[in-house]
Structure formats: structure tokens, C-alpha cells
PDB file with SEQRES, HELIX, SHEET and CRYST1 records, atoms N, CA, C and O in Angstrom:
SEQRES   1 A   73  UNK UNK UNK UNK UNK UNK UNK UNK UNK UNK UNK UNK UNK          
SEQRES   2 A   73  UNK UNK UNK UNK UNK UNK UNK UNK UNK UNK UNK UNK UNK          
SEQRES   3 A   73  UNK UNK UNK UNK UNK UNK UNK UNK UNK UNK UNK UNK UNK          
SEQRES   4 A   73  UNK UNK UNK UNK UNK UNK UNK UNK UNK UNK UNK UNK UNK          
SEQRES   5 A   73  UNK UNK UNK UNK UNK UNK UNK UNK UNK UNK UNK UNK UNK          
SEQRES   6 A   73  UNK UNK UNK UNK UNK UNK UNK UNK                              
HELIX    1 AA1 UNK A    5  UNK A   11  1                                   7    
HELIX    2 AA2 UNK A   17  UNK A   19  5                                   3    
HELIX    3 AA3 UNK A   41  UNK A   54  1                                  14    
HELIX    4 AA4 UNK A   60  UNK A   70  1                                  11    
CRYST1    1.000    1.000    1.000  90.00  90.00  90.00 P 1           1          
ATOM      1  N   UNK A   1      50.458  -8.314-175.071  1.00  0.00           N  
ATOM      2  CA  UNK A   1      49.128  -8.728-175.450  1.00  0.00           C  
ATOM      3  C   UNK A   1      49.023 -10.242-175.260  1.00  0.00           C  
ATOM      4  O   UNK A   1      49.914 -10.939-175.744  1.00  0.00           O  
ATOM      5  N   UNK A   2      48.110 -10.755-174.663  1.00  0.00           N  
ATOM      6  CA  UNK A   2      47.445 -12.037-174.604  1.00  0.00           C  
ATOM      7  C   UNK A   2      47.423 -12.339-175.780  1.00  0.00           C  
ATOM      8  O   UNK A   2      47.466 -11.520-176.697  1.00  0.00           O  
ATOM      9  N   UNK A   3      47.323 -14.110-175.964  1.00  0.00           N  
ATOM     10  CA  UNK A   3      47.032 -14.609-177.350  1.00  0.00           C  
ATOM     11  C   UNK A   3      45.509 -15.066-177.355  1.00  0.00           C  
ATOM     12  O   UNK A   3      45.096 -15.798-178.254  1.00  0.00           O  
ATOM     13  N   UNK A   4      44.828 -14.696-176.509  1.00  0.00           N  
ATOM     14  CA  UNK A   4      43.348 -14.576-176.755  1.00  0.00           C  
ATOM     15  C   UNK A   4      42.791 -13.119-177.214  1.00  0.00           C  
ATOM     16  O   UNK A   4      41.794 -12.993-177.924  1.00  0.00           O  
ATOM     17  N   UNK A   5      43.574 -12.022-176.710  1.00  0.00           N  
ATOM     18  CA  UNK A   5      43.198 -10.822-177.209  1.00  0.00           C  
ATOM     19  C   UNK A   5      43.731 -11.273-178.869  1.00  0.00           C  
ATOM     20  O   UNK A   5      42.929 -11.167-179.796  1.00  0.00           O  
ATOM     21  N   UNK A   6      44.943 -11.702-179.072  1.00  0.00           N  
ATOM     22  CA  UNK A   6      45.079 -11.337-180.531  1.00  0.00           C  
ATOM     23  C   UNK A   6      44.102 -12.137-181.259  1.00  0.00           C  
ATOM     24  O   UNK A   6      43.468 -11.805-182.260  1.00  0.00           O  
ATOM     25  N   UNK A   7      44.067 -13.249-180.609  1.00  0.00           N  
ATOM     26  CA  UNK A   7      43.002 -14.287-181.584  1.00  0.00           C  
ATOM     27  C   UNK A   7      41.622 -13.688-181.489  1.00  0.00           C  
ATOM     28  O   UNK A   7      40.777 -14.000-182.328  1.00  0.00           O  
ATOM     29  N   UNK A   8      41.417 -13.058-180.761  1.00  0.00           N  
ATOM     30  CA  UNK A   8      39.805 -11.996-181.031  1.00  0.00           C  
ATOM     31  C   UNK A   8      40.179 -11.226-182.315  1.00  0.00           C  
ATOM     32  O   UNK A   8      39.563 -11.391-183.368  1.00  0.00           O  
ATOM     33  N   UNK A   9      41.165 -10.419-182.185  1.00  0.00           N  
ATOM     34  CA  UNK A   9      41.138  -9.280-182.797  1.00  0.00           C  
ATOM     35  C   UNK A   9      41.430  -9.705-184.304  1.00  0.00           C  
ATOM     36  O   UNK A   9      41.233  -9.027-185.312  1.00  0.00           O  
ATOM     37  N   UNK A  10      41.965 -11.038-184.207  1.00  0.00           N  
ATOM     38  CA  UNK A  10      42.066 -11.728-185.702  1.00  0.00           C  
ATOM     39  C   UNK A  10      40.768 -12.006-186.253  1.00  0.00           C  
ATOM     40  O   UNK A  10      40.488 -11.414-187.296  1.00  0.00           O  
ATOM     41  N   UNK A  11      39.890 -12.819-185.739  1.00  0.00           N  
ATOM     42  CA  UNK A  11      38.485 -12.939-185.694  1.00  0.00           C  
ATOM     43  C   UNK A  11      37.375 -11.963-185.986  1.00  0.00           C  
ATOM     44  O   UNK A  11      36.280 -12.148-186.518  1.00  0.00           O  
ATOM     45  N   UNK A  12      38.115 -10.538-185.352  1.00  0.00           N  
ATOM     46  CA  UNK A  12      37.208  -9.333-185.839  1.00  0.00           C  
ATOM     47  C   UNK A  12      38.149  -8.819-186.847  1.00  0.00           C  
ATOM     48  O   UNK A  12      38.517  -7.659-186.666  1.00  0.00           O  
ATOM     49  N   UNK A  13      38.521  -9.317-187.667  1.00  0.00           N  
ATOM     50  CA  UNK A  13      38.983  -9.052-189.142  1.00  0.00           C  
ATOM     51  C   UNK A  13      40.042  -8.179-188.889  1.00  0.00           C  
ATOM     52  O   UNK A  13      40.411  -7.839-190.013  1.00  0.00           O  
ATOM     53  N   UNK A  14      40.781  -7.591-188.020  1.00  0.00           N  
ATOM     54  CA  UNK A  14      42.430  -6.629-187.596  1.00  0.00           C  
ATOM     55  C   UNK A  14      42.677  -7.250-188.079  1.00  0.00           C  
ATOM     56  O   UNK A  14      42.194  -8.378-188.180  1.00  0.00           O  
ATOM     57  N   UNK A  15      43.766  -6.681-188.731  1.00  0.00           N  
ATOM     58  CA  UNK A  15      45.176  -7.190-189.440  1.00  0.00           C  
ATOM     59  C   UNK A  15      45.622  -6.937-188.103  1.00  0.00           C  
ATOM     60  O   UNK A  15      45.441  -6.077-187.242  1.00  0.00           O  
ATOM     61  N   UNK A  16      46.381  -8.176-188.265  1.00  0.00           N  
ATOM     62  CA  UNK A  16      47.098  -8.813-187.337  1.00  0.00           C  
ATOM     63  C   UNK A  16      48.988  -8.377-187.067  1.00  0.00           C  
ATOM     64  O   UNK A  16      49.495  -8.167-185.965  1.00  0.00           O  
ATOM     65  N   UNK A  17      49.558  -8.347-188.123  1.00  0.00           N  
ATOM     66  CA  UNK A  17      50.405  -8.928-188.733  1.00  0.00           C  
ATOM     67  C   UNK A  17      51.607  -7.829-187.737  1.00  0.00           C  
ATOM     68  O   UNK A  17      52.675  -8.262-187.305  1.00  0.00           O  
ATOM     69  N   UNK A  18      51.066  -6.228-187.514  1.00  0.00           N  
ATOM     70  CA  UNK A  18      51.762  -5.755-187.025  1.00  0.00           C  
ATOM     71  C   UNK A  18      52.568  -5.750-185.687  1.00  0.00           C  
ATOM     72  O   UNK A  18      53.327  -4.912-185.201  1.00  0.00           O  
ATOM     73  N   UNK A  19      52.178  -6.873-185.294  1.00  0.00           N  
ATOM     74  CA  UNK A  19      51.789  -7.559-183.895  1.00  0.00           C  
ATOM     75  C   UNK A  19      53.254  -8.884-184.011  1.00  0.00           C  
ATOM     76  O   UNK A  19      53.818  -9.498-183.105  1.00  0.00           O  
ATOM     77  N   UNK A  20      53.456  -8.916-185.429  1.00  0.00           N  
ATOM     78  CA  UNK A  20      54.440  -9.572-185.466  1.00  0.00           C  
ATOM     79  C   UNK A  20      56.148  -9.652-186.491  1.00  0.00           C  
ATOM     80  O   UNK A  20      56.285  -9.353-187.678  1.00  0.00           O  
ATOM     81  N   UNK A  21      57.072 -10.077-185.663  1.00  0.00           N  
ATOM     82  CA  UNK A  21      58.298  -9.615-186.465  1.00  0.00           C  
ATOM     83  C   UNK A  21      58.586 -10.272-187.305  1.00  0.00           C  
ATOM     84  O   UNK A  21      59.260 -11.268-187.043  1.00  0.00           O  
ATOM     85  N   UNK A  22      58.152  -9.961-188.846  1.00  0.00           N  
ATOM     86  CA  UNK A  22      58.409 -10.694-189.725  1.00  0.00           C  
ATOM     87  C   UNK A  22      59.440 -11.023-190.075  1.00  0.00           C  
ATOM     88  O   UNK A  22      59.237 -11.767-191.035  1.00  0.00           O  
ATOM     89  N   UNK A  23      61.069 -10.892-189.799  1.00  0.00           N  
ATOM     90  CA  UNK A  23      61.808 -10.707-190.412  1.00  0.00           C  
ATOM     91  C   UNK A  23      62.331 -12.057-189.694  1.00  0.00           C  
ATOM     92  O   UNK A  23      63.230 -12.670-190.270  1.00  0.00           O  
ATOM     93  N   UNK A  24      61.765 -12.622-188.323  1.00  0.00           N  
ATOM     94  CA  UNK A  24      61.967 -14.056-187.457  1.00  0.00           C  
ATOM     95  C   UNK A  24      60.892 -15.023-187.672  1.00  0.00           C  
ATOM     96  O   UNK A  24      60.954 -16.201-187.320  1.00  0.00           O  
ATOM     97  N   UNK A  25      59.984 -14.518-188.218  1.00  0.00           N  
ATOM     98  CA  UNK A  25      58.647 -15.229-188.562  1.00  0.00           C  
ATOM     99  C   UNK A  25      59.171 -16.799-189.352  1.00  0.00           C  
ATOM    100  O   UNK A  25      59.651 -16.818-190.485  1.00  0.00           O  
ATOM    101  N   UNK A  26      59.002 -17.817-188.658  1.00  0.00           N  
ATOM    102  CA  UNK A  26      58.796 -19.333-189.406  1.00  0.00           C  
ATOM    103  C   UNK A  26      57.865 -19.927-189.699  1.00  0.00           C  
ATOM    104  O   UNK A  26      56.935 -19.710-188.924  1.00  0.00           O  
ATOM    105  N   UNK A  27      57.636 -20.626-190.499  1.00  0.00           N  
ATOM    106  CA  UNK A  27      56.734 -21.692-190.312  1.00  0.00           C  
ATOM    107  C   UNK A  27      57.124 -23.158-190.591  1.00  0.00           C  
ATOM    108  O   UNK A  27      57.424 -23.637-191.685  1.00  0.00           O  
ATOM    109  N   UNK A  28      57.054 -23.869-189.221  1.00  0.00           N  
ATOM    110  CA  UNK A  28      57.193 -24.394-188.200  1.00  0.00           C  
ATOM    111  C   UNK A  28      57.341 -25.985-189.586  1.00  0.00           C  
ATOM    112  O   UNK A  28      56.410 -25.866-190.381  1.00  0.00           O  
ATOM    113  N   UNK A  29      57.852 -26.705-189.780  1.00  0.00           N  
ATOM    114  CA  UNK A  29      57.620 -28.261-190.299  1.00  0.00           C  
ATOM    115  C   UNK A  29      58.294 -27.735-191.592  1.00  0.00           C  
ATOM    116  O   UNK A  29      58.608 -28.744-192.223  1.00  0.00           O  
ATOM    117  N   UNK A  30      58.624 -26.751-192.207  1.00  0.00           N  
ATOM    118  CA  UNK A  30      59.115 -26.930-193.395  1.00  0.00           C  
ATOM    119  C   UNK A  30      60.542 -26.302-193.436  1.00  0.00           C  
ATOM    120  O   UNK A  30      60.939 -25.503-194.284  1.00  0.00           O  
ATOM    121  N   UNK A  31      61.295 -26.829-192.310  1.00  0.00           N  
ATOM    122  CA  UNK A  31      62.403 -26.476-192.809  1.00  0.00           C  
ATOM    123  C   UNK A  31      63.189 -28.372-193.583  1.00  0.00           C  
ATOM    124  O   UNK A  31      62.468 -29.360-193.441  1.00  0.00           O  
ATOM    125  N   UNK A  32      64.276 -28.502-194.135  1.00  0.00           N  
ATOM    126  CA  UNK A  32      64.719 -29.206-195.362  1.00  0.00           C  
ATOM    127  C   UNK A  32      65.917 -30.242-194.489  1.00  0.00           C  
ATOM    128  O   UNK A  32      66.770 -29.905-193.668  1.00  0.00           O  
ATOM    129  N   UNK A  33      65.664 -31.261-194.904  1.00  0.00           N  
ATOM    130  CA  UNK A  33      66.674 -32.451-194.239  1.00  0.00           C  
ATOM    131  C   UNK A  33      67.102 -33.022-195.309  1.00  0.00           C  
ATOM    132  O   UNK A  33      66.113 -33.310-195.983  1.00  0.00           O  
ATOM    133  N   UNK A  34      68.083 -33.351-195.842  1.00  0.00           N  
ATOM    134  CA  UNK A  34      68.882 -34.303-197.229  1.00  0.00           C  
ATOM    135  C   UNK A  34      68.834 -35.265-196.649  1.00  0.00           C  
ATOM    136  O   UNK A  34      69.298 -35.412-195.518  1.00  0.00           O  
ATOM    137  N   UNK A  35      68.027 -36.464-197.577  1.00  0.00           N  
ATOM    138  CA  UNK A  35      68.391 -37.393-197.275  1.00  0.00           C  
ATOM    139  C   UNK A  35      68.482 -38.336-198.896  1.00  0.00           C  
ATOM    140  O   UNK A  35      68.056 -37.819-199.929  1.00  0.00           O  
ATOM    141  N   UNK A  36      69.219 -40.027-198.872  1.00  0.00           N  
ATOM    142  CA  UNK A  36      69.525 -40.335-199.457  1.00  0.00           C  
ATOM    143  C   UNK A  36      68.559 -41.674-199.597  1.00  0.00           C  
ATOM    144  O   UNK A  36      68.219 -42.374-198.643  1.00  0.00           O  
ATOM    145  N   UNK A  37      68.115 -41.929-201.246  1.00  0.00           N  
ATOM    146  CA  UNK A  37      67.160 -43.493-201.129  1.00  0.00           C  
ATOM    147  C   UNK A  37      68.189 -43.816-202.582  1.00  0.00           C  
ATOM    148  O   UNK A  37      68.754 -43.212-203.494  1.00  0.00           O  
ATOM    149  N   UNK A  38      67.985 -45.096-202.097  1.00  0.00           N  
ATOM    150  CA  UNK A  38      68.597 -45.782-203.626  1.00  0.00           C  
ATOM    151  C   UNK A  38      67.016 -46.353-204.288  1.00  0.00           C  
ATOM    152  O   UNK A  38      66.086 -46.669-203.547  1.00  0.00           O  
ATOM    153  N   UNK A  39      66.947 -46.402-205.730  1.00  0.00           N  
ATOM    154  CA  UNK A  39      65.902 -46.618-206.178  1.00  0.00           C  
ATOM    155  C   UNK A  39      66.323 -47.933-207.208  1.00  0.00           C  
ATOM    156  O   UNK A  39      67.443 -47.735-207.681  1.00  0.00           O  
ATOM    157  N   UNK A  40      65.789 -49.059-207.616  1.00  0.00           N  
ATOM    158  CA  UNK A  40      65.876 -49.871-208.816  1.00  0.00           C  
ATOM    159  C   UNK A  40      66.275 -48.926-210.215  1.00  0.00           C  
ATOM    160  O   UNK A  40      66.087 -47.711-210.269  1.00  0.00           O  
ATOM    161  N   UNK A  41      66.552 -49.314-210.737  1.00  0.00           N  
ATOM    162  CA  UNK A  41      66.948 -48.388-212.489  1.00  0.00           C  
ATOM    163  C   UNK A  41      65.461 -48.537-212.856  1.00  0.00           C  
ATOM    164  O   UNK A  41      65.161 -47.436-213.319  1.00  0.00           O  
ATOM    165  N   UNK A  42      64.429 -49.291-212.887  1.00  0.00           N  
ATOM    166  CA  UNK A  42      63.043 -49.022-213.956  1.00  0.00           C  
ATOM    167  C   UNK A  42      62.377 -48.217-212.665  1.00  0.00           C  
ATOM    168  O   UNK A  42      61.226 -47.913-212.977  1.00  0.00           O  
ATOM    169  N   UNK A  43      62.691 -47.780-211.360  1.00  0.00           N  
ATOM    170  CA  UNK A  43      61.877 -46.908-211.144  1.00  0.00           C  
ATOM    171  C   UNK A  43      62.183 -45.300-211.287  1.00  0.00           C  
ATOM    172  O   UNK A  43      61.389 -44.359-211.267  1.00  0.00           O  
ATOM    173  N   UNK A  44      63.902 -45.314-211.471  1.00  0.00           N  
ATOM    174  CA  UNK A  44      64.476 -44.491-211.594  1.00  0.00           C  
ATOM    175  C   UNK A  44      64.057 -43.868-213.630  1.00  0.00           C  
ATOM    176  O   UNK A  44      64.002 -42.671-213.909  1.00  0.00           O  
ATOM    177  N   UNK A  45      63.919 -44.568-214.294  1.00  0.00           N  
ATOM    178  CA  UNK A  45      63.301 -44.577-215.571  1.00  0.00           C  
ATOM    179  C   UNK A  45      62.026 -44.096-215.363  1.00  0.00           C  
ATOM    180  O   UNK A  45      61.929 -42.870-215.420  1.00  0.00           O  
ATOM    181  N   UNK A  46      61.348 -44.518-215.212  1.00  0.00           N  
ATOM    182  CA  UNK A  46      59.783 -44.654-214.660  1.00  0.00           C  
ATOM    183  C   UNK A  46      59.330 -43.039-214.101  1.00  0.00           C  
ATOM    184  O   UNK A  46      58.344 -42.414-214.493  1.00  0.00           O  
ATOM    185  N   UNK A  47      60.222 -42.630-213.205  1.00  0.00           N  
ATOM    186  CA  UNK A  47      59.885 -40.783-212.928  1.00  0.00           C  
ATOM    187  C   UNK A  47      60.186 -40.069-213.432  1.00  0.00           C  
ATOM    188  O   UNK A  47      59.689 -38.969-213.673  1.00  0.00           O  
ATOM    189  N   UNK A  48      61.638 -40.812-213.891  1.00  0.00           N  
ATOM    190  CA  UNK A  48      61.928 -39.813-215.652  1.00  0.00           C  
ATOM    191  C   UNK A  48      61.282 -39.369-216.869  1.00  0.00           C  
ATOM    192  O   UNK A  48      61.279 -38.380-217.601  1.00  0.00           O  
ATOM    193  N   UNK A  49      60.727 -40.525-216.783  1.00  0.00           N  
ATOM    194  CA  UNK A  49      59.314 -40.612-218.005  1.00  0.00           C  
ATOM    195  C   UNK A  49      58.650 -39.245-217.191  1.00  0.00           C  
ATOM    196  O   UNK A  49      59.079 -38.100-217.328  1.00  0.00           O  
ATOM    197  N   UNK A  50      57.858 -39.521-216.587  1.00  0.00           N  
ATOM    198  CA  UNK A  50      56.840 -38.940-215.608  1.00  0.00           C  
ATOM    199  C   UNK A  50      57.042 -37.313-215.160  1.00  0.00           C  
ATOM    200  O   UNK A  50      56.236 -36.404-215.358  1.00  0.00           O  
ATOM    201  N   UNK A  51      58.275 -37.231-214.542  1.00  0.00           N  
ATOM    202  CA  UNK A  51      59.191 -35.527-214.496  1.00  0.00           C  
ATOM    203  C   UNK A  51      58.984 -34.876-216.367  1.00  0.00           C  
ATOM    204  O   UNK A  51      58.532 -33.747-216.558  1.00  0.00           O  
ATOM    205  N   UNK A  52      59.413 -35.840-217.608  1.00  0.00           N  
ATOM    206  CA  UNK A  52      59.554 -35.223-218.697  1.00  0.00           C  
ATOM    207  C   UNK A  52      58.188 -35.202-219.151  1.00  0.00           C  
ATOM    208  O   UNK A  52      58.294 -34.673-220.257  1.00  0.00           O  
ATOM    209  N   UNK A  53      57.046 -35.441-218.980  1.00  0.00           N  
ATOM    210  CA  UNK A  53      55.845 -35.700-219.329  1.00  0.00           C  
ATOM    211  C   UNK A  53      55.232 -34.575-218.730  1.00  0.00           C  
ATOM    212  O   UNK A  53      54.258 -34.042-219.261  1.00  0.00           O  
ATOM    213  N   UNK A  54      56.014 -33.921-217.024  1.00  0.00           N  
ATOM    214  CA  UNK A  54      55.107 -32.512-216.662  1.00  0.00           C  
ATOM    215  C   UNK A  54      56.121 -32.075-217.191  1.00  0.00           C  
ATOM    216  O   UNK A  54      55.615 -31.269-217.972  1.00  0.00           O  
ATOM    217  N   UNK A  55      57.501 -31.990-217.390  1.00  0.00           N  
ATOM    218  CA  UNK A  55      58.128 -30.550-217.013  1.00  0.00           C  
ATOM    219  C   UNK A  55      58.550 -30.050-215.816  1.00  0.00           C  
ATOM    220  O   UNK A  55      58.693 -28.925-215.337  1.00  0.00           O  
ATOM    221  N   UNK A  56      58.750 -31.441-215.375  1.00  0.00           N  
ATOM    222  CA  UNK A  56      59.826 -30.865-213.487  1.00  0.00           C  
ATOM    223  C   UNK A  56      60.976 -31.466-213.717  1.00  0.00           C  
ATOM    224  O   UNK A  56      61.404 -32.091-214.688  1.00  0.00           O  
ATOM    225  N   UNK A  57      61.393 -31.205-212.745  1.00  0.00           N  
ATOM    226  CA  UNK A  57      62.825 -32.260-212.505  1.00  0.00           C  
ATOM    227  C   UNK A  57      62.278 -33.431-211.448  1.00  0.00           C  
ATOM    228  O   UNK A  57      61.499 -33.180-210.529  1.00  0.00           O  
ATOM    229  N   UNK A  58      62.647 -34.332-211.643  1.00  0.00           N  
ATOM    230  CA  UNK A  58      63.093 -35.866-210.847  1.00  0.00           C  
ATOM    231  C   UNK A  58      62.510 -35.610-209.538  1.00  0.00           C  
ATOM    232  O   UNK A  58      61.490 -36.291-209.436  1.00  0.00           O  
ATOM    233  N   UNK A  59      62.725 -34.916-208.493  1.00  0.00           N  
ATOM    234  CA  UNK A  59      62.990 -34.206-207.400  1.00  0.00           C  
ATOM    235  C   UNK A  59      61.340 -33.874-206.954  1.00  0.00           C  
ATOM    236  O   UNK A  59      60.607 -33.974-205.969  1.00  0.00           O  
ATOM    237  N   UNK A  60      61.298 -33.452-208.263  1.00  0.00           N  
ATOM    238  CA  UNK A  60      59.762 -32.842-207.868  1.00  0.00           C  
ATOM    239  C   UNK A  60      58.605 -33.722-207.929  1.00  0.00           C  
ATOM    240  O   UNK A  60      57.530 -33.581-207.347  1.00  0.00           O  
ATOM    241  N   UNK A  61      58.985 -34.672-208.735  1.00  0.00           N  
ATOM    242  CA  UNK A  61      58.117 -35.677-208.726  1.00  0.00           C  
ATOM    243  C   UNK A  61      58.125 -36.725-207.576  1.00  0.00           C  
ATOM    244  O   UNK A  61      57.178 -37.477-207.349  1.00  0.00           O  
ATOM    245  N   UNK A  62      59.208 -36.700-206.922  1.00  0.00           N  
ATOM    246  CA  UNK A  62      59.302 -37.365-205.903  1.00  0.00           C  
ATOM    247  C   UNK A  62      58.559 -37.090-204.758  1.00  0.00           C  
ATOM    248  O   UNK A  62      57.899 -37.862-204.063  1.00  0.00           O  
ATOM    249  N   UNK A  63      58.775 -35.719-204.634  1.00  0.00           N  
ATOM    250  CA  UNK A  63      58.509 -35.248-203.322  1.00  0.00           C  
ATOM    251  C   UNK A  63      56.966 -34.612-203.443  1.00  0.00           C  
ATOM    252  O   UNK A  63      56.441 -34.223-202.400  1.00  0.00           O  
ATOM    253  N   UNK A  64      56.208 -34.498-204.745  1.00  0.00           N  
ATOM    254  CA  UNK A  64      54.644 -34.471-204.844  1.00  0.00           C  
ATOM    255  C   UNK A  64      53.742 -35.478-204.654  1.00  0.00           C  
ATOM    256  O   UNK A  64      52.541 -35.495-204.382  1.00  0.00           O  
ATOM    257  N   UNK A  65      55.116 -36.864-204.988  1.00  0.00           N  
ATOM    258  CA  UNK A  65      54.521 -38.496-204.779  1.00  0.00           C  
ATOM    259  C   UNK A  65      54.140 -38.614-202.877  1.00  0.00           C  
ATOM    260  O   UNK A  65      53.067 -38.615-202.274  1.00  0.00           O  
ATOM    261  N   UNK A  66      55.533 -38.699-202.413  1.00  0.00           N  
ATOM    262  CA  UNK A  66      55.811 -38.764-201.239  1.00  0.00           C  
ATOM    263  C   UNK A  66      54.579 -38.309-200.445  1.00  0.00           C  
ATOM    264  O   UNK A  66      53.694 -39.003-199.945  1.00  0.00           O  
ATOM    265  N   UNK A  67      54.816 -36.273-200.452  1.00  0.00           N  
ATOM    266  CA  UNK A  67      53.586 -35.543-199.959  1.00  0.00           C  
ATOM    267  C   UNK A  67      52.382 -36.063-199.841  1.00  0.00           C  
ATOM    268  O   UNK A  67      51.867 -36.132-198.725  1.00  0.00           O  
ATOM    269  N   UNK A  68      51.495 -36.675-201.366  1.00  0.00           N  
ATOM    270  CA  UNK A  68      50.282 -36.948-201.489  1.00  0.00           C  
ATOM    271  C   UNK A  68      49.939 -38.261-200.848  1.00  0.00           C  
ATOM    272  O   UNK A  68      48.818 -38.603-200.473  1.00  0.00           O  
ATOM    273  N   UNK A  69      51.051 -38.951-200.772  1.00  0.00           N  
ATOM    274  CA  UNK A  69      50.929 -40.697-199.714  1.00  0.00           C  
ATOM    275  C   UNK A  69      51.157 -39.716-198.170  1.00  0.00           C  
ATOM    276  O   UNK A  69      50.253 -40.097-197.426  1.00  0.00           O  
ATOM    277  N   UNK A  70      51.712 -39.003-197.689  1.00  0.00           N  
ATOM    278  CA  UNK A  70      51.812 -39.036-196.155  1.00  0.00           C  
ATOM    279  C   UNK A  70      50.811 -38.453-195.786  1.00  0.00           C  
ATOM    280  O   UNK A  70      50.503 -38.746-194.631  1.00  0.00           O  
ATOM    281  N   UNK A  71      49.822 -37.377-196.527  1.00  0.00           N  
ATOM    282  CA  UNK A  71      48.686 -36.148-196.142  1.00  0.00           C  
ATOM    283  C   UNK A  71      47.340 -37.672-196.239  1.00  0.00           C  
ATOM    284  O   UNK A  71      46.172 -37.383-195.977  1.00  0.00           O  
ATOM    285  N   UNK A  72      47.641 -38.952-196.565  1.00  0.00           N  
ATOM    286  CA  UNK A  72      46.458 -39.611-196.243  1.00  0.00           C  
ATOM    287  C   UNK A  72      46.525 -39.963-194.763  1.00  0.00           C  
ATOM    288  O   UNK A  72      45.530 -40.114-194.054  1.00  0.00           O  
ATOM    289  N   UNK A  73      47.680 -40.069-194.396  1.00  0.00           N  
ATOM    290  CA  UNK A  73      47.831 -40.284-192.648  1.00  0.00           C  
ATOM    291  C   UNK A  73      47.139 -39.242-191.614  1.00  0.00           C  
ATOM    292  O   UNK A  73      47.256 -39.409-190.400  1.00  0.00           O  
TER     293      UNK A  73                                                      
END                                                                             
């Protein structure tokens, strides 16, 4: 099948999906790279506050910070 036939047939509301092997299925930009930042101690304080104030870990606050500064680009 063409990917203009499928993109019609997506368009006329087909489920699509059978059309594809989910079990290889990616999506594409979110796979995970470790990487390492050193931070000052009051900023390292500072997300601590901030992580214990929602209820995440450290980690998460980082990377919701990060996210919401790069999606203005």
C-alpha cells in the first residue's frame, strides 16, 4: 500500500493501525541519552524545595524545566 492510500484511508476515519507492526512500532525522538551537569549547591537546594513541594523526584523537575524552555524554540 502507498502512503497516500493509507493517509486517505486515515482521513476517512479506518483504523489504521492494522496496517502496522506494533510490536517494532517507535516513536522517533524519545529514545534516552545519560548525561551528566554539575549544578551550584543553592540550585541543587532550590529543586529540592520545588520536587518536595509537587511530589516528584529531582529528575522530574529537571527535565519538565528543561522540556518547557526547549518547546519555546
Amino acid at each position: 500500500m502507498k502512503a497516500s492510500e493509507l493517509d486517505q484511508r486515515f482521513d476517512d476515519g479506518e483504523d489504521v493501525l492494522e496496517y502496522f507492526d506494533l510490536d517494532t512500532l517507535k516513536r522517533p525522538g524519545l529514545e534516552t541519552k545519560r548525561v551528566n551537569v554539575d549544578f551550584p549547591q543553592w540550585m541543587v537546594e532550590k529543586l529540592d524545595m520545588e520536587a518536595k513541594r509537587l511530589g516528584v523526584p529531582r529528575q522530574a523537575v529537571i527535565k519538565v524545566w528543561i522540556a518547557e524552555r526547549l518547546s519555546a524554540f
